[in-house]
C-alpha positions in Angstrom: 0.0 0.0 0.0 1.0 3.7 -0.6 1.2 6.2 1.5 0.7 9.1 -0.1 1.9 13.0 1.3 -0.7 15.3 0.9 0.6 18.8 1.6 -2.2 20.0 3.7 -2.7 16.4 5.6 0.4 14.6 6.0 1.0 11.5 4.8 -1.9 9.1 4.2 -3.3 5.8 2.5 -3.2 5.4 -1.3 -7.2 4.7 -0.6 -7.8 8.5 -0.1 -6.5 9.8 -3.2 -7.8 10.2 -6.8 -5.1 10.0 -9.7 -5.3 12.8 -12.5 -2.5 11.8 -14.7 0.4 13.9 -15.6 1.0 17.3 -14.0 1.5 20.3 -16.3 -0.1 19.7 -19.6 -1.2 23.0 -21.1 -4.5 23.4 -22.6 -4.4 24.3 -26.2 -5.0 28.0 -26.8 -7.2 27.8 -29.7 -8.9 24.1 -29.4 -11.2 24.7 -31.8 -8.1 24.9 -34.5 -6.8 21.5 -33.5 -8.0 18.2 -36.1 -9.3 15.3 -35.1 -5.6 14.0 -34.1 -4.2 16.7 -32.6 -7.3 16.8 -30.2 -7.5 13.1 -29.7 -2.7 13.6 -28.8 -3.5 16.4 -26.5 -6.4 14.3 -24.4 -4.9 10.8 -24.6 -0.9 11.0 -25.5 0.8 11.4 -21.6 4.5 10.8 -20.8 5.2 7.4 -19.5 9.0 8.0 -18.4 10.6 5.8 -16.2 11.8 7.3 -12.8 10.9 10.7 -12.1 7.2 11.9 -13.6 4.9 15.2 -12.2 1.5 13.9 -11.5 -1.3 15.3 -10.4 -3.4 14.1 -7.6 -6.1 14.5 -5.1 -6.8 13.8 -1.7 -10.7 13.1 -2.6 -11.7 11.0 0.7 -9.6 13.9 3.2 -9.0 17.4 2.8 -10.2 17.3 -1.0 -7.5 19.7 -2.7 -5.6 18.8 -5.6 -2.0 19.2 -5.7 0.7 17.9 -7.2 3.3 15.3 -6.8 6.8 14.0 -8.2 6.7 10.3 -8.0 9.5 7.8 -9.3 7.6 5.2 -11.5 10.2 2.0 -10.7 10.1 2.7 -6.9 6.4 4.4 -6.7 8.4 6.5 -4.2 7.2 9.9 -3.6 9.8 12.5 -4.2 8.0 15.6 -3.4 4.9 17.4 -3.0 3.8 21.0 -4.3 0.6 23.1 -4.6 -0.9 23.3 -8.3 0.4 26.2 -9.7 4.1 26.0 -8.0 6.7 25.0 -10.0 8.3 21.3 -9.8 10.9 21.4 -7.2 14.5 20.4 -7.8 15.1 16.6 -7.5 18.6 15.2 -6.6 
């Protein structure tokens, strides 16, 4: 099982949180401009690097904010936490 850092909370049980996928994808600026595969890239083409990835998540059965997360995808470890709209912190 995960534990899972929320930033307002503390640290907590995977079972409390909602996974949004990848942190930091800009919406288009004109969507209505995009075809049919440039729409369908932007809502279903995500990063799926292995070791460090920003992902968004939220603490759905707590305090019910979203925020942010860098998570290592071999270890699942949780490398740091930061409030949407922060940028992603320096990992070493």
């Amino acid at each position: 099982m995960l534990s899972v850092p929320c930033p307002w909370c503390g640290p907590r049980d995977e079972t409390e949180f909602s996974y949004g996928g990848q942190a930091h994808v800009a919406h288009p600026a004109e969507p209505d401009a995009l075809s049919d595969h440039e729409w369908s890239d932007y809502l279903f083409v995500r990063d799926n690097p292995r070791g460090p990835f920003a992902e968004r998540w939220c603490h759905s059965a707590g305090c019910r904010r979203w925020f942010n997360a860098v998570r290592d995808t071999v270890t699942h470890s949780f490398l740091a936490v930061y409030r949407i709209g922060d940028p992603v912190p320096e990992i070493s």
